[in-house]
C-alpha positions in Angstrom: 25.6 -92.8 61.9 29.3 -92.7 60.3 31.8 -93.3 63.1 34.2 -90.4 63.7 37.2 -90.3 61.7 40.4 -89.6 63.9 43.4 -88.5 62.6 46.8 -90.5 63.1 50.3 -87.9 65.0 51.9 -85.9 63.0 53.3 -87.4 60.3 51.0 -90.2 61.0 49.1 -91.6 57.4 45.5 -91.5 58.3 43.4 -94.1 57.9 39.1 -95.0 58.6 37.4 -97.5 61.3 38.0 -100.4 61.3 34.4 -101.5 61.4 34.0 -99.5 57.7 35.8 -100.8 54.6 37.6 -98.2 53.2 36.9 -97.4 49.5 40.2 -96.8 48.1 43.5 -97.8 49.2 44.6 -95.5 52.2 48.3 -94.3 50.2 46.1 -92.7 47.9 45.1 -90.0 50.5 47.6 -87.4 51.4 46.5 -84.8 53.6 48.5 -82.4 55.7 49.1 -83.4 59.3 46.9 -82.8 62.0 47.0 -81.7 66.1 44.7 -83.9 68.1 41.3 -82.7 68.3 39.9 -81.7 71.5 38.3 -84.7 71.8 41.2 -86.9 71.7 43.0 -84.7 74.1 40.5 -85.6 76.6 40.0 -89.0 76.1 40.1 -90.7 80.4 43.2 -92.3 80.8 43.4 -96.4 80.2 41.3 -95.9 76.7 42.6 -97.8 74.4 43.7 -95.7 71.5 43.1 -96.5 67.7 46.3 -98.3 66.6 47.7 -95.8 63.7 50.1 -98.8 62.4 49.6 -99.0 58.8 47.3 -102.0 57.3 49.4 -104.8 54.8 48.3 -104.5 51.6 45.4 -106.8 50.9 45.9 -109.7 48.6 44.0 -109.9 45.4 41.0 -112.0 46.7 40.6 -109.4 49.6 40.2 -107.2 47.4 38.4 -109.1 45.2 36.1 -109.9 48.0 36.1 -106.1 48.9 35.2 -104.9 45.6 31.9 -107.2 45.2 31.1 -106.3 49.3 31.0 -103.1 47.9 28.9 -103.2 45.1 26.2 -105.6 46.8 25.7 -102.6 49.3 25.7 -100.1 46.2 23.0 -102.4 44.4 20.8 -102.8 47.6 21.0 -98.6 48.4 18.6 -97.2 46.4 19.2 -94.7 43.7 17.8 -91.1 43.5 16.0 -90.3 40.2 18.3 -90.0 37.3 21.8 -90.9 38.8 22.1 -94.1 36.9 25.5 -94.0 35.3 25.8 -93.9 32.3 25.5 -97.3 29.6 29.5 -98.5 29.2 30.3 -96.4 32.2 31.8 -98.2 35.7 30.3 -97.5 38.9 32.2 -95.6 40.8 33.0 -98.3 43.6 34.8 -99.7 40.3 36.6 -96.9 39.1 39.8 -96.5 39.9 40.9 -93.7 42.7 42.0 -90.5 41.7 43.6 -88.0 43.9 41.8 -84.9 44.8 42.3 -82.2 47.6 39.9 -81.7 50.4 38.4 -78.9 50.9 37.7 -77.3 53.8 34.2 -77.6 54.9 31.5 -74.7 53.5 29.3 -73.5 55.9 25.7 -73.2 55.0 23.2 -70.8 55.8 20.7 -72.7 58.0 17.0 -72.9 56.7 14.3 -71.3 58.4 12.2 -74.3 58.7 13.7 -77.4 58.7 11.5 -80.7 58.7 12.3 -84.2 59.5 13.3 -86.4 57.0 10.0 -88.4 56.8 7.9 -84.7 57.0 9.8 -83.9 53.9 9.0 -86.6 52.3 5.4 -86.6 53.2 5.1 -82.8 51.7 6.7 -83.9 48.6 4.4 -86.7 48.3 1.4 -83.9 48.6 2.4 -81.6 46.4 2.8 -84.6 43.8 -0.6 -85.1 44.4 -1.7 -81.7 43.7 0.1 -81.3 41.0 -1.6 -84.3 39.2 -4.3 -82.9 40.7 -4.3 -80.2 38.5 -2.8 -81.3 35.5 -5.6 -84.4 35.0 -8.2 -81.5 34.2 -6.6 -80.1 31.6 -5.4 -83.9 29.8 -8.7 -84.6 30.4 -9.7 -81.4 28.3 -7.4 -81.9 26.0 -8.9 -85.7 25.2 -10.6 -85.9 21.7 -14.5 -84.7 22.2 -16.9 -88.2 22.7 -14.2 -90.1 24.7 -13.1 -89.6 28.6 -10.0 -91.2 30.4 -10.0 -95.0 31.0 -12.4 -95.8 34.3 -13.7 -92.7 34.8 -17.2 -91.0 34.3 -18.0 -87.2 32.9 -19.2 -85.0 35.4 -22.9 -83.4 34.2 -20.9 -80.3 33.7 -18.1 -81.9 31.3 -21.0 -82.7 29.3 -21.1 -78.8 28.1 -17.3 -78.8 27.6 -17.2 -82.3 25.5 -20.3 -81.0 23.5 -18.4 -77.4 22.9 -15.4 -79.4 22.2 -17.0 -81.3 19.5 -19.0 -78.4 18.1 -15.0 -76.5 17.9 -13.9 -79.6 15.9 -16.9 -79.8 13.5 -17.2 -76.4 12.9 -13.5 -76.2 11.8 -13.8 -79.2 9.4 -16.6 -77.5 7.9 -14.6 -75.0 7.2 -11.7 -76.5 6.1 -14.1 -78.4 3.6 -15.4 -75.1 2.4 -12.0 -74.2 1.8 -11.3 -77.4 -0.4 -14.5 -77.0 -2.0 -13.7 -73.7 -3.0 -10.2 -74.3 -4.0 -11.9 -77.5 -5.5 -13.9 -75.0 -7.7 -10.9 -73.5 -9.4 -9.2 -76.6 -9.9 -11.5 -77.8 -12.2 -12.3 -74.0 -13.7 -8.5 -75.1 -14.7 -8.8 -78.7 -15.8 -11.8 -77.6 -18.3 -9.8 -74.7 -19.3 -6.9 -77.6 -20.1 -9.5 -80.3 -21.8 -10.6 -76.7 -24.2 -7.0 -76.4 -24.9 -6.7 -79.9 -25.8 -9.5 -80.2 -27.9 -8.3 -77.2 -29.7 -4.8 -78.9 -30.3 -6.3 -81.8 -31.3 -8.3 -79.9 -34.0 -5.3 -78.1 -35.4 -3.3 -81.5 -35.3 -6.5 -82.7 -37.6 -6.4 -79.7 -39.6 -2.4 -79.6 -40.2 -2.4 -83.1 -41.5 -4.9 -82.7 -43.8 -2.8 -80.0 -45.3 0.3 -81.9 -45.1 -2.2 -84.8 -46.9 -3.5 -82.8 -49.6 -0.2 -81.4 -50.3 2.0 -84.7 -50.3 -0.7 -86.3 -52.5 -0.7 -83.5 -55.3 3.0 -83.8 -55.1 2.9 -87.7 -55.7 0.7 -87.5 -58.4 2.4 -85.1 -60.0 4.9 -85.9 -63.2 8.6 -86.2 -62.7 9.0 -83.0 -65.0 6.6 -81.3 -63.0 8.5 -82.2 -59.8 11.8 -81.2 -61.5 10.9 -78.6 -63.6 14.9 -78.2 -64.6 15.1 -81.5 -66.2 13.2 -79.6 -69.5 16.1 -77.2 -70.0 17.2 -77.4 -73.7 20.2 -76.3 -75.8 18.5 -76.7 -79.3 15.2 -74.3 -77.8 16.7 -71.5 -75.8 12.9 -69.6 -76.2 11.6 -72.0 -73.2 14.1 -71.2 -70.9 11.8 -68.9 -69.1 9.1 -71.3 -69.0 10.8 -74.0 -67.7 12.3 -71.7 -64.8 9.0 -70.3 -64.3 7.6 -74.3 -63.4 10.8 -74.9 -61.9 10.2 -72.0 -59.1 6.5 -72.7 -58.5 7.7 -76.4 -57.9 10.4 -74.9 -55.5 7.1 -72.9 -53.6 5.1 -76.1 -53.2 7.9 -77.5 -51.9 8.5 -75.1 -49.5 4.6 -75.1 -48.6 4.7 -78.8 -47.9 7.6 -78.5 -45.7 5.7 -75.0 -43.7 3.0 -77.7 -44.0 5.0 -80.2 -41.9 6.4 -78.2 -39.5 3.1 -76.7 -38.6 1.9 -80.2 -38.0 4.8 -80.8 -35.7 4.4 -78.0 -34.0 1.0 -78.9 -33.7 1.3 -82.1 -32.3 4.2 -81.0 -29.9 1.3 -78.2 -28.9 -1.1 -81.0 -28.1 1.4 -83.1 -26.3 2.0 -80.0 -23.7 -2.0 -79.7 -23.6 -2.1 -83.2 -22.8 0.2 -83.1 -20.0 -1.7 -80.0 -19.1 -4.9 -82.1 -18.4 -3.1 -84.7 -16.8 -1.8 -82.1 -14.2 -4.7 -80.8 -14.2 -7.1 -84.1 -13.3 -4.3 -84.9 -10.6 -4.9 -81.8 -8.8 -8.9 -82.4 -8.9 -8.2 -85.8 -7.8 -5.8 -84.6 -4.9 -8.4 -81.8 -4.0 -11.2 -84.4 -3.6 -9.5 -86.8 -2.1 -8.5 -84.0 0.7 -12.2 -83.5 1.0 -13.1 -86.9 1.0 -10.4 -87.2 4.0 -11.9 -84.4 5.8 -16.0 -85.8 5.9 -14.3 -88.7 6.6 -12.8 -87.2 9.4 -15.7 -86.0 10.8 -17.8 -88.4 10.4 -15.4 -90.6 12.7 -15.8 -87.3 15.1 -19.8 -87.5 15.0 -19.3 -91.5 15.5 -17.1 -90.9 19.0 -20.1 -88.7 20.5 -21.6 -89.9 23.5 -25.7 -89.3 23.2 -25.5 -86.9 26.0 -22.9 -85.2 24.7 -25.6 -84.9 21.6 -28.1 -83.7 23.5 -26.3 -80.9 25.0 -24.9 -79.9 21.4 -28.3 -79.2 20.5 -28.2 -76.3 23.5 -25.8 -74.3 22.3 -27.8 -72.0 20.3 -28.0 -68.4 21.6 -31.0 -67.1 19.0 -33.9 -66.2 20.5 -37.7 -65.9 19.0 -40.6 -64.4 20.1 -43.1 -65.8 22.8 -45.0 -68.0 20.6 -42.0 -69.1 18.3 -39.8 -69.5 21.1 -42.0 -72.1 22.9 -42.3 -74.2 19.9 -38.7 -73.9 19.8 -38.1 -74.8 23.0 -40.5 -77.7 23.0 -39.1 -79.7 20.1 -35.4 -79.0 21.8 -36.9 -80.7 25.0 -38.4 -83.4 23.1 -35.4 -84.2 21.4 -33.0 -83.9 24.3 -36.0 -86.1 26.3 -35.5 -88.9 23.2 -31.6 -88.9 23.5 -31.9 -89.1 27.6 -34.0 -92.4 26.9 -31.2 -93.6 24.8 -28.8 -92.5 27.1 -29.8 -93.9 30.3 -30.4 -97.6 28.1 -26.5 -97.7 27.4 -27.9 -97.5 23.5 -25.0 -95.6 21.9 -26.1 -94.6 18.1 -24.2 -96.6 15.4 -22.2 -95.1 11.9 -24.8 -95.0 9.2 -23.1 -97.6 7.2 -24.0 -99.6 10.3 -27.7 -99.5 9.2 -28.1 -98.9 5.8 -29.2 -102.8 5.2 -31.7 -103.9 7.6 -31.0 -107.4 7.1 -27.4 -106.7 8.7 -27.7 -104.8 12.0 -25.2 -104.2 15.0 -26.1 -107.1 17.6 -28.9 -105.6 19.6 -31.4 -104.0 17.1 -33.7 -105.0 15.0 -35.1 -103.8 11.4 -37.5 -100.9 12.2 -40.6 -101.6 10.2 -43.2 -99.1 8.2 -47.1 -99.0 9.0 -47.1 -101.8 6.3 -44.2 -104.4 7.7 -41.6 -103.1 5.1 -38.1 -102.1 6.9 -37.4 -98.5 7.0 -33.3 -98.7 5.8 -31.0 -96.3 7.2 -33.2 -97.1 11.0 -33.1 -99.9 13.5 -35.3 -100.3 16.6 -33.7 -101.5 20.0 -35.8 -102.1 23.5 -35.0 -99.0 25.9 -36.6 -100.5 29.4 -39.8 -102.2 28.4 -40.6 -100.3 25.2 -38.9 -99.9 21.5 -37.4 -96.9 20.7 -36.3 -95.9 17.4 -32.0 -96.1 16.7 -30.7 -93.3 14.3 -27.9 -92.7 13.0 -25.0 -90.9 14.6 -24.7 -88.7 11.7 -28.7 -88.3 11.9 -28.2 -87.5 15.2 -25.0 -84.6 14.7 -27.0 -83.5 11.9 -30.3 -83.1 14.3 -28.7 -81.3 17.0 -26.6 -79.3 15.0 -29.7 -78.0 13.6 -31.3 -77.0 16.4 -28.3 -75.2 17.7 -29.3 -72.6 15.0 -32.8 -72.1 16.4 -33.6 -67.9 16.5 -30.7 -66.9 13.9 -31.9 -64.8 11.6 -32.9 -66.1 7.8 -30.8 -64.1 4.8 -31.4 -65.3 0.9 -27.8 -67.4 0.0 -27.1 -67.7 3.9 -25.0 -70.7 4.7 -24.1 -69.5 8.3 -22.8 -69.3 10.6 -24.9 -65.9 11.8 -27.8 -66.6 9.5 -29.5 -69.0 6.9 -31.7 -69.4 4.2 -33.9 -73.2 4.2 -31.0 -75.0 2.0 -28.1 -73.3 3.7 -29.3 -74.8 6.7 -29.8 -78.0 5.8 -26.6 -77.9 4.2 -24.6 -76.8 7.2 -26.4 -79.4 9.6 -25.5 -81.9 7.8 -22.3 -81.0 6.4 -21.4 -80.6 10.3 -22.4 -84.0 10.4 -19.9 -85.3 7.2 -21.8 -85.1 4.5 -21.4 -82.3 2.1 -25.2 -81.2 0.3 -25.7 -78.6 -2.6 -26.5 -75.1 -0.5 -30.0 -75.1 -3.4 -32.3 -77.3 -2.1 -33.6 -77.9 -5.3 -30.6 -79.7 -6.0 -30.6 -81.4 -2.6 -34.0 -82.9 -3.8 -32.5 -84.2 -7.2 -29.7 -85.8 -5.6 -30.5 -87.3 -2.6 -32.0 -90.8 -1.8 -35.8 -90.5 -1.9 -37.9 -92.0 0.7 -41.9 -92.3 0.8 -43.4 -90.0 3.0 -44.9 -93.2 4.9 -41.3 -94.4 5.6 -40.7 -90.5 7.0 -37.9 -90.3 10.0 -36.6 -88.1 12.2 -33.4 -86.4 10.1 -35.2 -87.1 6.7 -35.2 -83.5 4.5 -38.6 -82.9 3.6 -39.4 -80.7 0.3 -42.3 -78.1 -0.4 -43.0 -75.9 -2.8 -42.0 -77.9 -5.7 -38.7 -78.4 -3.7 -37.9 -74.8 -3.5 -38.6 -74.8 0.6 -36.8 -77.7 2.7 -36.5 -78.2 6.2 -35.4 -81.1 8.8 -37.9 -83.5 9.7 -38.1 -83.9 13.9 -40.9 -86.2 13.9 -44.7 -85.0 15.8 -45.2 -83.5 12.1 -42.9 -80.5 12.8 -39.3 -79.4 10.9 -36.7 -77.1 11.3 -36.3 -74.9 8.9 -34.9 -71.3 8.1 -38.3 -69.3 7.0 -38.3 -66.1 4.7 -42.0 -65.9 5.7 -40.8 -65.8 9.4 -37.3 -64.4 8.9 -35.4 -66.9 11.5 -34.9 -70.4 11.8 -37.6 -72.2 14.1 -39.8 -74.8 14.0 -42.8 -74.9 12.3 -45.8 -77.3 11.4 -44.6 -79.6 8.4 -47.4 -78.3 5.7 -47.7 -79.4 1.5 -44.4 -81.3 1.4 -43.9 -83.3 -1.8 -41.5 -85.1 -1.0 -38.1 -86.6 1.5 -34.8 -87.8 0.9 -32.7 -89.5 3.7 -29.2 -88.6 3.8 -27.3 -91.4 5.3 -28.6 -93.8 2.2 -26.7 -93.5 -1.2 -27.1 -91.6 -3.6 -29.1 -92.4 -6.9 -27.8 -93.3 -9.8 -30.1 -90.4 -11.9 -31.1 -87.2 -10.4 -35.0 -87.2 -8.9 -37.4 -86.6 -11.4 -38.9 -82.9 -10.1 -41.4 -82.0 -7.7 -45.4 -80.9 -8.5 -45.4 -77.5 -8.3 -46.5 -75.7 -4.7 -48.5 -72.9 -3.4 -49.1 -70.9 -6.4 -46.9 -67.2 -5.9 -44.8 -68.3 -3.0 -41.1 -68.1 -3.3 -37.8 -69.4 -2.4 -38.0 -70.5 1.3 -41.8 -70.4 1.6 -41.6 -66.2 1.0 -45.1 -64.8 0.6 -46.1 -63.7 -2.6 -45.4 -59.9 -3.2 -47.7 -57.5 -1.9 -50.0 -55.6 -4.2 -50.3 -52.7 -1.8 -48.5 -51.2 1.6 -48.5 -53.9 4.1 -48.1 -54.4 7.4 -44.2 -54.1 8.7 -44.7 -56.1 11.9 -42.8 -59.6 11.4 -41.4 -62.2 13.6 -43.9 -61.7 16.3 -41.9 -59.2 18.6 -44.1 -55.6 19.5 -42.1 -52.8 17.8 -38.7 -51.6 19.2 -38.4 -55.3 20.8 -36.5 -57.0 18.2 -33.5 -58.8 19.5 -30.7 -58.3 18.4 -30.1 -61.8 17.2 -32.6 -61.4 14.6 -30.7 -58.5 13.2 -28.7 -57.7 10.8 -25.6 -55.4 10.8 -25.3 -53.4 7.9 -22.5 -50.6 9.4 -21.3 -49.7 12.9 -23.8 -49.3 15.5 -26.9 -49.9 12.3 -29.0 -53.3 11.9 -31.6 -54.0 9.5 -34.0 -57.2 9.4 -31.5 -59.4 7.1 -34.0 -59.4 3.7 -33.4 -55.4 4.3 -30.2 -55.7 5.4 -28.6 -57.4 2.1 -31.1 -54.9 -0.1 -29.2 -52.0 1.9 -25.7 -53.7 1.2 -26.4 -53.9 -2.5 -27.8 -50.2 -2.4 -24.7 -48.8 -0.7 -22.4 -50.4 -3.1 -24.2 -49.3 -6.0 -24.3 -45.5 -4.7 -20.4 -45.6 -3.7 -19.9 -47.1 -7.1 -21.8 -44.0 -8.4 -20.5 -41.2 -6.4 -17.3 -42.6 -5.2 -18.1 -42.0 -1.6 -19.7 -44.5 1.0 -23.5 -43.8 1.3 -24.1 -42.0 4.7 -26.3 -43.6 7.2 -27.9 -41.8 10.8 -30.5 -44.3 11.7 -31.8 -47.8 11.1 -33.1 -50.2 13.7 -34.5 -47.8 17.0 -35.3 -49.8 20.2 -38.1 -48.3 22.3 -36.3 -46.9 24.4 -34.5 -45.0 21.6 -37.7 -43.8 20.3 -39.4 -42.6 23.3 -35.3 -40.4 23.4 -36.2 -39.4 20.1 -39.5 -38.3 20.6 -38.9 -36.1 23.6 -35.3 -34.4 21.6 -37.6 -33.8 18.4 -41.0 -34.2 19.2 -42.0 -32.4 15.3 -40.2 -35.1 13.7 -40.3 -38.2 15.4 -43.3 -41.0 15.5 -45.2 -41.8 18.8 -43.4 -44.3 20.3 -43.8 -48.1 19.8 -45.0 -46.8 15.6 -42.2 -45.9 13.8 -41.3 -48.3 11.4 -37.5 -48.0 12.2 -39.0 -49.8 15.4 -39.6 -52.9 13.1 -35.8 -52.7 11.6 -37.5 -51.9 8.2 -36.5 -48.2 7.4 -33.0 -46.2 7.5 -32.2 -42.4 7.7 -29.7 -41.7 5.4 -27.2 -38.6 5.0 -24.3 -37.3 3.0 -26.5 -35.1 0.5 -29.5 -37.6 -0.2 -31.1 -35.9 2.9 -31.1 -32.8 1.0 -34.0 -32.4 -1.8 -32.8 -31.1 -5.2 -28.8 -32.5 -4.8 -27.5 -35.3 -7.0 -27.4 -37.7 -4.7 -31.0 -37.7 -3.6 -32.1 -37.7 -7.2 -29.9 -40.7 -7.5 -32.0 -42.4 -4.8 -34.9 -41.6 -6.5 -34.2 -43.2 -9.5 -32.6 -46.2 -8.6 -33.2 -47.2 -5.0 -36.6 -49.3 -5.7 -34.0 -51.8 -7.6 -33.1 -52.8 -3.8 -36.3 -52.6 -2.6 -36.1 -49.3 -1.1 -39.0 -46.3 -1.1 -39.6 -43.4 0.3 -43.3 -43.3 1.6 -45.4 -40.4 0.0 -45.4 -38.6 3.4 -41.8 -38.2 2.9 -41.7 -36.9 -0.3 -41.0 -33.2 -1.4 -44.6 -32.0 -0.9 -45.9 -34.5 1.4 -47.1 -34.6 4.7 -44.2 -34.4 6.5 -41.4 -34.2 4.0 -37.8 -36.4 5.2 -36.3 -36.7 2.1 -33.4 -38.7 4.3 -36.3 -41.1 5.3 -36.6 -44.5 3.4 -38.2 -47.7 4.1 -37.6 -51.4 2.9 -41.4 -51.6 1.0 -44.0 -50.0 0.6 -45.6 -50.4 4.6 -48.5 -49.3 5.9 
């Protein structure tokens, strides 16, 4: 503790302790004089008093020697956070002193709780803590999906944020590749549109100078009269004045024709050097477009590299579809089998390498081995490593993005031209699995088939697209003879027995140099995703294996607010309504469409003469739509509009429906005839 300072009598010069070196020379302190303090007053007679005598002035080495005493103990005290002085800047036991007034002492208000030095410091140390305590959650949220701070280990539970993570990043560079793709599109709608216009300058270039050609040469080989028709002009025969001044102005036009000639040709090739700059601009903003794209798979495919297997796994949970009993199991089962075949992985510390990894088999990561075909042939694009005391087959990390990503779509709805991410048709899914994976596929999968790297169906892996139908139906091969696939026959994306398929290509291999030859032709009748052939008569409208008003609404549809259809009815109904708006300027009107149980027993007990029994009516199976705005009046424009052009969509109106039927509704129509 500071000793007391004292204060010399009046008109005294005050000076500090003598066990304390004073910091500045004591004439540079003029205060006003002081009365003794209490204190002093009652100091006990016989104690000696401080001697107020002023101090000599100390030599230059004492105060050389008082200036580095002071400076040692300014070195050795340490410093609160940010009160270093400044860079150039003296300390201030260097500084020279300046003269200031004291102030008199301000009184502060005393705290309500006051701790103890080391108390203080103990609660600033704990609320340190908790603040790093709460801030290392959200860095470690904020780290790039597939990695985790230094020396530390996910939780199970970060597991589900890592793998939404990653799904977030993927799904957003799909995107932004769609984006480039489409803006791709129109660059090169422009570059051919440049490289037409260049071909056409080119051709008038051609054509000009042939003109110019034909022209100079009938002028060379013409006479020197004929070229100077003037040079005939005669004295001694005035009578061919005329003719001579005739020749003389049709030489004058071919001269001028010759030079139109040339400047045509200039213009020409002027014309042609703009188109060909036009290309050029044109090829560089293809090139930059692509290469944007290229950056982006790229991109991703460094993202899909960085994935733990776990993280994998649970990536393949995130679907929220949902099937019926039977379908759902099979779903469920392949999910578990493929989450049970990363786990074994997992717990093995086998972490899936980059494709380019194992494209040759004769070059693998240190660990694995070629994987070999029932004949001893390598399988390329493959390895096998030893998981406890069996193999176990390596794929791909894009294999396995592409896998998992694919059965996060299981119970979304299938829609003709669907590329996600609410529904799907068979190549729309196989293109967005993958594409989530980095690599970009043709949405057709007949063009997946011609340009992809076919495998034998003996070499067949997990990943592999497999083709039926003469390569108009493709799903994802999951091994145990099964695929994923988005079904027209079943209306959602499931898994399903791998039947009649002609062939596989494996996506991680390159490409081949000529497209595939085609595929034998499939199941005679059968469409575009393995749809059944067209009915001949009314069929059953039961579908995806849900009892009627059961349908989730997953498997739906929307078509307007609060209406769903079964997606094949849902995009005839789009194309209907924009066709009737288009023809009576008006949105077409729409009451009812998909009706839940529990809406048709309502139904039935407000309008028991009009609606079906409960658990029949085929708005139960999200096939038929009440419709209003004047169609549900016979005899008005708009309902003979309907008549005569809503079977282009795929809509009828059953014959118990009809004016004169059964039960006419002319407002009823259903997608089909059903039975």
């Amino acid at each position: 503790m500071p000793a007391p300072r004292t204060t010399a009598p009046s008109g005294g010069v005050p000076r500090q302790s003598a066990t304390r070196p004073a910091a500045r020379p004591p004439a540079a302190r003029r205060t006003a004089p002081r009365q003794a303090t209490p204190r002093q007053a009652a100091r006990p007679a016989g104690t000696p008093a401080r001697s107020t005598a002023p101090r000599p002035p100390l030599t230059p080495a004492q105060a050389q020697a008082l200036r580095a005493l002071l400076e040692a103990r300014a070195a050795a005290t340490p410093r609160a956070p940010g009160r270093r002085p400044a860079p150039g800047r003296r300390p201030a036991s260097a500084r020279r002193p300046t003269r200031t007034r004291r102030r008199p002492p301000v009184r502060r208000r005393q705290s309500r709780l006051r701790l103890p030095a080391a108390d203080g410091r103990r609660w600033r140390l704990r609320l340190s803590l908790a603040a790093v305590g709460l801030v290392l959650p959200v860095v470690a949220g904020l780290l790039a999906p597939g990695t985790q701070a230094p020396g530390t280990t996910a939780e199970p539970s970060d597991v589900t944020g890592l793998a939404l993570a990653a799904r977030s990043t993927l799904v957003d560079g799909a995107a932004r590749h769609r984006r480039l793709q489409q803006d791709l599109a129109a660059r090169r709608a422009e570059l051919q549109t440049a490289r037409e216009a260049e071909q056409a300058a080119q051709e008038r270039v051609r054509a000009e100078r042939a003109t110019v050609g034909a022209r100079a040469g009938a002028l060379y080989r013409t006479s020197a009269e004929e070229r100077a028709p003037l040079l005939g002009l005669s004295v001694q025969d005035p009578s061919s004045t005329a003719d001579v001044l005739h020749r003389a102005a049709l030489a004058d036009r071919a001269d001028g024709e010759l030079e139109t000639s040339v400047a045509r040709a200039d213009r020409a090739v002027a014309d042609l050097t703009l188109a060909t700059r036009r290309v050029a601009v044109a090829e560089a903003a293809v090139a930059a477009v692509e290469q944007q794209a290229a950056d982006v798979l790229e991109g991703m495919r460094t993202e899909v590299d960085g994935l733990r297997t776990d993280v994998a796994a649970q990536l393949a949970a995130l679907g929220t579809g949902s099937a019926a009993a039977g379908q759902q199991e099979s779903n469920q089962q392949a999910l578990r089998r493929w989450q049970e075949f990363l786990g074994v992985l997992a717990a093995a510390g086998i972490e899936s390498p980059p494709a380019a990894a194992l494209a040759d088999p004769a070059h693998l990561p240190a660990g694995l081995s070629p994987a070999l075909d029932g004949a001893g042939q390598p399988i390329p694009g493959v390895a096998w490593a030893v998981a406890g005391n069996r193999p176990v087959t390596v794929l791909p990390a894009e294999t396995v993005a592409a896998v998992s990503s694919a059965l996060a779509q299981l119970g979304l709805p299938y829609v003709p031209g669907g590329v996600g991410p609410d529904a799907y048709d068979c190549g729309g899914l196989t293109a967005t699995s993958w594409l989530l994976a980095g690599y970009a596929l043709p949405a057709a999968s007949g063009d997946q088939w011609a340009g992809g790297a076919a495998v034998p169906l003996s070499q067949l892996q997990i990943g592999d697209l497999v083709f039926a139908d003469g390569g108009a139906d493709v799903g994802i091969y999951l091994g145990e003879g099964q695929v994923v696939a988005a079904s027209a026959a079943g209306y959602q994306v499931g898994v399903r027995p791998m039947a009649d398929v002609v062939g596989a290509v494996r996506v991680t291999l390159p490409a081949p140099a000529q497209p595939n030859a085609a595929l034998p032709a499939g199941t005679a009748g059968r469409g575009a995703c393995g749809a059944p052939p067209p009915p001949v008569g009314p069929v059953s409208p039961a579908w995806g294996g849900w009892a009627n008003g059961t349908i989730p609404s997953t498997a739906l549809c929307p078509i307007a607010r609060g209406h769903a259809l079964r997606c094949d009815a849902a995009a005839g109904y789009t194309a209907l309504a924009d066709a009737f708006e288009a023809a009576f300027d008006t949105p077409l009107c729409i009451t009812d469409s998909y009706r839940s149980l529990d809406a048709q027993v309502t139904a039935a007990r407000t309008k028991p003469a009009l609606a079906a029994v409960p658990g029949t009516s085929n708005h139960g199976w999200a096939l038929a739509v009440d419709l209003c705005g004047g169609v549900n009046v016979a005899g008005t424009p708009q309902s003979a509009w309907m008549a005569a052009n809503a079977g282009r969509f795929g809509f009828v109106q059953p014959d118990w429906a009809r004016p004169g039927g059964e039960k006419p509704e002319p407002w009823h129509w259903e997608f089909g005839r059903l039975a």
